[in-house]
Every structure is written in C-alpha cells, then in structure tokens.
C-alpha positions as CSV (number, residue, x, y, z in Angstrom):
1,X,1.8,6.2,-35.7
2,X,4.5,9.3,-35.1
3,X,5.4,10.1,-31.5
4,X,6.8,13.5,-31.1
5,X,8.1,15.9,-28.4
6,X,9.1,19.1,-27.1
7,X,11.6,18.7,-24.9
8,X,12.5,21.5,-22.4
9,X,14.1,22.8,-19.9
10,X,10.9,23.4,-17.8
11,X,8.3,22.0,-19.5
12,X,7.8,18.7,-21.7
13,X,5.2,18.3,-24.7
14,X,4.1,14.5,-26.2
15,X,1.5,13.6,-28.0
16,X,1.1,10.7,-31.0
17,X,-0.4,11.4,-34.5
18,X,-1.7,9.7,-37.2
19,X,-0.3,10.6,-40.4
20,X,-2.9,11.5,-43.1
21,X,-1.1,11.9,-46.8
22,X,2.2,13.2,-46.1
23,X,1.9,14.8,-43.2
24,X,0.3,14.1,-39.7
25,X,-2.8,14.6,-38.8
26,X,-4.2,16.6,-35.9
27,X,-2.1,15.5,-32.4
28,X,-4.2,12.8,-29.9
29,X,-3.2,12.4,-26.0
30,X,-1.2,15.3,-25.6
31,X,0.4,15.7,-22.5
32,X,2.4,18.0,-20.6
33,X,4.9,16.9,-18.5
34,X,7.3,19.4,-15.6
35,X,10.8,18.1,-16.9
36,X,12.9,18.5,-13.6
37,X,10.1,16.7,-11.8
38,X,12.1,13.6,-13.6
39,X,15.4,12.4,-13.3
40,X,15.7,11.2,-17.3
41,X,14.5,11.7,-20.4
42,X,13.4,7.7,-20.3
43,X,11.8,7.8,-17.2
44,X,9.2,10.8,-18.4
45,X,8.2,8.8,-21.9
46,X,8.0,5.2,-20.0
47,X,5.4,7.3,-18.0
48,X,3.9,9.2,-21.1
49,X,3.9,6.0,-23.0
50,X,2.4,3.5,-19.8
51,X,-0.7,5.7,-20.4
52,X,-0.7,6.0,-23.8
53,X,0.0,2.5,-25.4
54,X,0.1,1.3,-28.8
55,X,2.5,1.0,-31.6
56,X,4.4,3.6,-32.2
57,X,6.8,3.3,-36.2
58,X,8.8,6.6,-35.4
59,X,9.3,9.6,-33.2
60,X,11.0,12.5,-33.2
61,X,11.9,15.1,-30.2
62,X,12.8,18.4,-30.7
63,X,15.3,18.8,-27.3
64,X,16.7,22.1,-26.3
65,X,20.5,21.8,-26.9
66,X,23.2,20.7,-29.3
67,X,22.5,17.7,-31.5
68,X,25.5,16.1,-32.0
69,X,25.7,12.4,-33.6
70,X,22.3,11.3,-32.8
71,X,23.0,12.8,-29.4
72,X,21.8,15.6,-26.8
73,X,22.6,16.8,-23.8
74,X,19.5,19.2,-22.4
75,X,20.9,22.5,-21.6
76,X,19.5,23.5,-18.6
77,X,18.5,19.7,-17.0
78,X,21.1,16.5,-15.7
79,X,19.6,14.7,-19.1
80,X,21.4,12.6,-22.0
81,X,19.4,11.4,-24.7
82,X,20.8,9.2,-27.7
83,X,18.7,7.9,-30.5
84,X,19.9,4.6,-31.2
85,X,19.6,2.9,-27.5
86,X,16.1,5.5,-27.1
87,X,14.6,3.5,-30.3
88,X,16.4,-0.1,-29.5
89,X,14.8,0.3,-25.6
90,X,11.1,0.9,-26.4
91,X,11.1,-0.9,-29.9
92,X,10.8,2.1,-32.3
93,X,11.7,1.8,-35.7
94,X,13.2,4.7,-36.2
95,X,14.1,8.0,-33.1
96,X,15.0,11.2,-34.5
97,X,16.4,13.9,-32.6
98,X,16.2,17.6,-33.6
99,X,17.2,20.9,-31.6
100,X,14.1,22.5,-30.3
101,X,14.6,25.5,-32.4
102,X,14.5,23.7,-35.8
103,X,11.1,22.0,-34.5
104,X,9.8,25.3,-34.2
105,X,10.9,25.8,-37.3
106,X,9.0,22.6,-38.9
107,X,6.1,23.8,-37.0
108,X,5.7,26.9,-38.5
109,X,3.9,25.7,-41.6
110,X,1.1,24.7,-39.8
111,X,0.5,27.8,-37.7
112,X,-3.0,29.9,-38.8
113,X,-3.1,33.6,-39.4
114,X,-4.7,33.8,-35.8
115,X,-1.7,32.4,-34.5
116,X,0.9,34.9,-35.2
117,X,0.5,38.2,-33.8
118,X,2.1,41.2,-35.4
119,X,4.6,43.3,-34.0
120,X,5.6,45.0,-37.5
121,X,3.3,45.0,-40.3
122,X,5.2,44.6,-43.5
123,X,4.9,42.5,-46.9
124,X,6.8,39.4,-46.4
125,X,9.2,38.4,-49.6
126,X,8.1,35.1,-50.9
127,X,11.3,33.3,-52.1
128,X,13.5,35.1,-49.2
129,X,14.4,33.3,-45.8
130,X,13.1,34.1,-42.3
131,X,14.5,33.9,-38.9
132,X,13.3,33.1,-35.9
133,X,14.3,33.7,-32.3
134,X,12.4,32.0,-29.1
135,X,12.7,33.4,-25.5
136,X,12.2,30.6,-22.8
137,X,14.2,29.0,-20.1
138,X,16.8,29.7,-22.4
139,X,17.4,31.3,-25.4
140,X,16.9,29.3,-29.1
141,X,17.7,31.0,-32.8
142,X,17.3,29.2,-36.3
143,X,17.5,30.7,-39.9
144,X,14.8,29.3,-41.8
145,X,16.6,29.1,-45.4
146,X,14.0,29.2,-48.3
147,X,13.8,26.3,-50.7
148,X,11.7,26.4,-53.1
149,X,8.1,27.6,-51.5
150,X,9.5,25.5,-48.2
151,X,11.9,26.7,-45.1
152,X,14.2,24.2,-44.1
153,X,15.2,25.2,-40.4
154,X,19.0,25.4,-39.7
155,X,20.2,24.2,-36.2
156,X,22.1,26.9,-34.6
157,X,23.5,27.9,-30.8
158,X,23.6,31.3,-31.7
159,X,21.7,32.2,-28.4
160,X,25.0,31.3,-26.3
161,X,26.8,34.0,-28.6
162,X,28.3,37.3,-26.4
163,X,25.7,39.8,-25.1
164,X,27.1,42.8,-27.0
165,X,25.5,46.0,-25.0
166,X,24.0,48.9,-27.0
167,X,23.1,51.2,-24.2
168,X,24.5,52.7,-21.0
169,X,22.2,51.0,-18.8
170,X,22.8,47.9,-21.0
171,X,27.0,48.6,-20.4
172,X,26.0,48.5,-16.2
173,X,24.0,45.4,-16.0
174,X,27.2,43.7,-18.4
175,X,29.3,44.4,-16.3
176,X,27.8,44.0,-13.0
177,X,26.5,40.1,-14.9
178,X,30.2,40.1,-15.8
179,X,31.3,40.2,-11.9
180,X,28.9,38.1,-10.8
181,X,28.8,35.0,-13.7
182,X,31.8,35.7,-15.5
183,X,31.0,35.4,-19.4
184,X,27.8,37.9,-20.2
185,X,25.9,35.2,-23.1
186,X,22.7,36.4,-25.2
187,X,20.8,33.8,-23.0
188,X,22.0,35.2,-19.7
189,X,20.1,38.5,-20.3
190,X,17.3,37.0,-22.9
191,X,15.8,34.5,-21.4
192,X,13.7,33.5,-18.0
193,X,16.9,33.6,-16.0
194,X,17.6,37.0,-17.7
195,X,14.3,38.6,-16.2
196,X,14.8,37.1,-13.1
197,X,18.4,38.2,-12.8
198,X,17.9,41.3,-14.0
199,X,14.6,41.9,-11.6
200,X,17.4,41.3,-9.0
201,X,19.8,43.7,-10.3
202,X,17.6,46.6,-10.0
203,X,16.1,45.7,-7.0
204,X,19.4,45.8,-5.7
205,X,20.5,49.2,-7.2
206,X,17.8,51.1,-5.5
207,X,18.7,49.1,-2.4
208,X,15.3,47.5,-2.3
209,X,17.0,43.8,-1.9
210,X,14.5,42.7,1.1
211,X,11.1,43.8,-1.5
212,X,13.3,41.9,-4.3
213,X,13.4,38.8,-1.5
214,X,9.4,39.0,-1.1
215,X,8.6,38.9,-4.8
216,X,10.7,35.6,-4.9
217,X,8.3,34.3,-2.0
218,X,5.8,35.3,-3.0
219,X,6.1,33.9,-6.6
220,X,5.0,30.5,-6.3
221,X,4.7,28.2,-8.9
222,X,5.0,30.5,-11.5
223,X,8.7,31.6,-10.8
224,X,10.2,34.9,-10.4
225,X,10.3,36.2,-13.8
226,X,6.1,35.5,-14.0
227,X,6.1,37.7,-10.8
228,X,8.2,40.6,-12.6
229,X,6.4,40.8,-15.8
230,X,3.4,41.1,-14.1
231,X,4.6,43.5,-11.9
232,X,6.3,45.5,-14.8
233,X,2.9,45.6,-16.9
234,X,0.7,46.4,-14.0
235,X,3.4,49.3,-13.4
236,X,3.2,48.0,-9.4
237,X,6.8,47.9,-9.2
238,X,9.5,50.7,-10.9
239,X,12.8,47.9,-10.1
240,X,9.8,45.5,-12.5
241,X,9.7,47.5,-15.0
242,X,13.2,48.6,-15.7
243,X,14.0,45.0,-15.7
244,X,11.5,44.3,-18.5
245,X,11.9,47.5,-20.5
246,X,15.7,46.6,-20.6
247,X,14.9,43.2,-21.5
248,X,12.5,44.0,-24.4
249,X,15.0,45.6,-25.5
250,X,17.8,43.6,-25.8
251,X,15.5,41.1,-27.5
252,X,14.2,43.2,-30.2
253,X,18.4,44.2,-31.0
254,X,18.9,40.1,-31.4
255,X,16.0,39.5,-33.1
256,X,17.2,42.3,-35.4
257,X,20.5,40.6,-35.2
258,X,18.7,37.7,-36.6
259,X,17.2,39.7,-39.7
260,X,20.7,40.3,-40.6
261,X,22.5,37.1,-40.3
262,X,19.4,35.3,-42.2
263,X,18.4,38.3,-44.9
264,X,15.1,37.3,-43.1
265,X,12.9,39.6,-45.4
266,X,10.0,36.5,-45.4
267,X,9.7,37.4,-41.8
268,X,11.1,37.0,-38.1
269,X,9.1,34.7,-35.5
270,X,9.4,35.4,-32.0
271,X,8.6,31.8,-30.5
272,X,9.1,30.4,-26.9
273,X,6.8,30.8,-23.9
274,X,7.9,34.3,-23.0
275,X,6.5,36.5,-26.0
276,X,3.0,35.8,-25.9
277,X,2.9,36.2,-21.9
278,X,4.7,40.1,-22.0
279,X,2.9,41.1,-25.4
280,X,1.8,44.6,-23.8
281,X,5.8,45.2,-23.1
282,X,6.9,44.0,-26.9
283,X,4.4,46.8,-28.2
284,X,6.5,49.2,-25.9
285,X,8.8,51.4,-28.2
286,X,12.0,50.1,-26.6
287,X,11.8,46.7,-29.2
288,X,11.0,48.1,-32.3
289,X,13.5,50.9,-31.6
290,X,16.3,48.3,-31.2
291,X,15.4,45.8,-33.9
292,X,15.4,48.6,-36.9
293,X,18.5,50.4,-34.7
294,X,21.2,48.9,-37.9
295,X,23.0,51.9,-38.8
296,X,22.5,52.5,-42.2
297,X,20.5,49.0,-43.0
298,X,17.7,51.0,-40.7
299,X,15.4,51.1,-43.5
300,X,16.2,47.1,-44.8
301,X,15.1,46.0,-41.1
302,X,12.1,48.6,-41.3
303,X,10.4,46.4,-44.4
304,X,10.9,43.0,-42.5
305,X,7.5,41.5,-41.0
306,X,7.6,40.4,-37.1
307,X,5.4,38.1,-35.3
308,X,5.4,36.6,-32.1
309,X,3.9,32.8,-32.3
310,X,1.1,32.2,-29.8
311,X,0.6,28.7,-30.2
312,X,3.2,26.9,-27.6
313,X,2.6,23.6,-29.2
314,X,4.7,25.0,-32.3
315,X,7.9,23.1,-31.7
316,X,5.5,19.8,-30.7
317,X,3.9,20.1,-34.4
318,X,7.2,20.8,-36.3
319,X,8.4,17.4,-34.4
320,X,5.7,15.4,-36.1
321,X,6.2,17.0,-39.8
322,X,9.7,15.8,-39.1
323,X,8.5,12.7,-38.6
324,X,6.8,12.7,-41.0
325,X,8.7,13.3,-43.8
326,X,12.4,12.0,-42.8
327,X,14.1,9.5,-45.2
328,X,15.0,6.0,-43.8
C-alpha cells in the first residue's frame, strides 16, 4: 500500500492506493486537510492516518518548497519535514519527499483529455519537452524533460526568480511592491498573495481604500483574492478587474518564459488551484498576448499547445506514480 500527499501552503491532499502492475491503482480515503489549521506536518498525517489505518510499504509527498537532502521546509507554513525520522516514526519502509511541482509533473500522465482545457490549440511535438507553471498560494515551475515517450519532472524554484515588468502599468505596481516588500519575486505578483496585493494596489490608486477594506470583510472563508476574481469576472468592481487583467498577464509572459527555458514545444500546463477558478479571465486577450510577446521567437511560442489542468488532485496522483516506481 502507497501513501501519498500534496502538501501545501493552504490546503493538504492524502489518500492510500493500491498498486496494480506498475503503477497505482485508483486513490481510496482521500482527504483534504486546511494545513495552517495544524502546527506540523506530523500532527496532520497522525490524524489522517488515526482514521485511515493499515499498513502502509511507502509514501511519498509532494511539499511546496525546496527539497534539499531528504529535507523540506514548506514555503509559506512554520513546517519541517525530513524523510528519515518521518518513515522511522510511523514505521514506513521507505518516505520520499518531492517538490510539489515535480508531483504535478508525475501526475500528468494520468490526466484525461477532459481534464486539460485549452488555451492555445496547437500540435504538440512528441519527442520535445514541456513546461509547466502552477499558480496557487505561491508560485511553482518545472521543465518536464522528454525521455523516451516519458517526462521526467525537474525540481526547480524558478517561481522566486525577479518579476521583470513588460508594461507601464506593470513598471508602477513594481515599484510601488518594491517600496512596500523590498525584493519584487515572480510569486509576489503570480500567485494568491499577488491578486490580493495587487486588488489592494488599485483600490488604493483610485483612493477607494475603505471599499478595498469591505471586500476583505466581506470575503470570508474564501479569502480576498476569491473575492477579486469574482468581482473582476462579474465586471462589479473596475479596481477588480485591473488587478486581474494585470495579473493574467504577467502569468501568460512567465508561462511564455517557461516555453523558452524548457523548448516546451510538447506543451505548457498551467496547474495550481488558481487557473481553473479565473478561466473566463485566461481567455482574455491580455495572456495570449504576453505568452507569444518573444520578439522575434513570436511565431516559435505561437505553435506551442497550452492547457490549464483542471483536476486539483494532479500533484496527489503524480505522488503515488512516484511511489510507485522509485528504486530502493
């Protein structure tokens, strides 16, 4: 039996699977589990695994952040987890930890056709790699590097690289970020604290800071950034939808980005929870525009298929193939 996880920053994914041939079978008990609700890594599986007992001969967690030595840190949560004392404490054979990003990456093998949606409609190249890009409580990249009729996901931080602005609305909310957080990452404007901070900013340039201060209250358990999406595609809120249209934006110039660095003419996957919840606003001009915007390699980027994933269990299924198939 594999046990395999999605670990992020707002939402955890667990579920066990049996494996049938080389590969795991469909996923039983899956649960979902608010991460800051807990104060370690340990104490959410001991709950997890106190209702779902049995033997378990390997897991593997995709975590968002850094793998280093058998060893994570979670971005955007207080939490530590190491591999060796994880699998010595609950009497695994075998704990393997993988960034979040090359889970996805696993995972993408067994997605459907109904579970990409297309953004741009082009003939992917077999033997050539992809890339894929995931918007979430932070921002995740991989290059998926073909071998043979396989991708093998490569662990990358590349969505803590500089925010390079295109634009001269893009230059204004740089350097007002700039003033306020010092460094201006990719993740800082691409991400769920991106919308939120930008649905501040231009709340606050068309000195509209106490509706700004509403939409906060008002938002609930969703968050703020649910509240400006919504706002933006319903076209209920002008300060909404300049946040968004800038943010669409700046993804599809990463994503593009990511065609380049990864020769991704197979394809590039837009993962993470935030592409299939704003799908109306990735259709908007503004992405397209910027991912094919390359200079001269325009009409390379204009041949390279885009999808967003919808199934938010990707990273959770690429865990178990790892499983699956690791050596040792």
């Amino acid at each position: 039996m594999i046990l395999a996880g999605d670990v992020g920053g707002t939402k955890t994914y667990l579920a066990r699977f049996e494996i049938q041939g080389a590969l795991p079978g469909a996923p039983i008990g899956t649960e979902i589990f608010p991460s800051s609700k807990y104060p370690s890594f340990e104490a959410l599986l001991g709950e997890y695994l106190a209702r779902n007992p049995g033997p378990v001969e390997r897991a593997c967690f995709g975590v968002a952040g850094a793998v280093v030595d058998r060893c994570v840190r979670v971005t955007t949560l207080p939490w530590t987890i190491e591999a060796g004392p994880l699998a010595r404490k609950l009497g695994f054979g075998r704990v393997d930890l993988i960034n979040d990003l090359v889970a996805t990456g696993y995972g993408v093998a067994a997605l459907g056709a109904g579970e990409l949606e297309p953004l741009q409609i082009c003939e992917p190249t077999d033997d050539a790699n992809a890339g894929l890009i995931a918007a979430g409580t932070g921002l995740g990249e991989s290059i998926l590097v073909r071998v043979g009729k396989d991708f093998l996901p490569v662990a990358t931080e590349g969505g803590h690289a500089d925010f390079a602005a295109r634009t001269d609305e893009e230059l204004k909310v740089f350097r007002a970020f700039r003033a306020r957080y010092g460094r201006v990452s990719c993740e800082r404007i691409i991400s769920g604290r991106g919308i939120v901070a930008l649905g501040e900013f231009f709340h606050e340039e068309r000195g509209a800071s106490a509706e700004w201060k509403r939409h906060v209250a008002e938002a609930g358990a969703d968050g703020p950034a649910a509240v400006v999406s919504r706002l933006a595609l319903s076209g209920a809120c002008h300060a909404c939808m300049d946040a968004l249209r800038l943010f669409v934006g700046a993804y599809g110039a990463e994503a593009g980005n990511m065609a380049l660095r990864a020769m991704a003419r197979a394809g590039v996957y837009l993962a993470g929870g935030i592409a299939p919840k704003i799908l109306p606003a990735l259709r908007w001009k503004e992405f397209l525009e910027a991912f094919r915007d390359k200079d001269h390699l325009k009409p390379l980027l204009e041949t390279i298929p885009v999808w967003v994933i919808r199934n938010e269990r990707a990273a959770l299924l690429g865990a178990a193939r790892y499983a699956a198939v690791a050596e040792g």
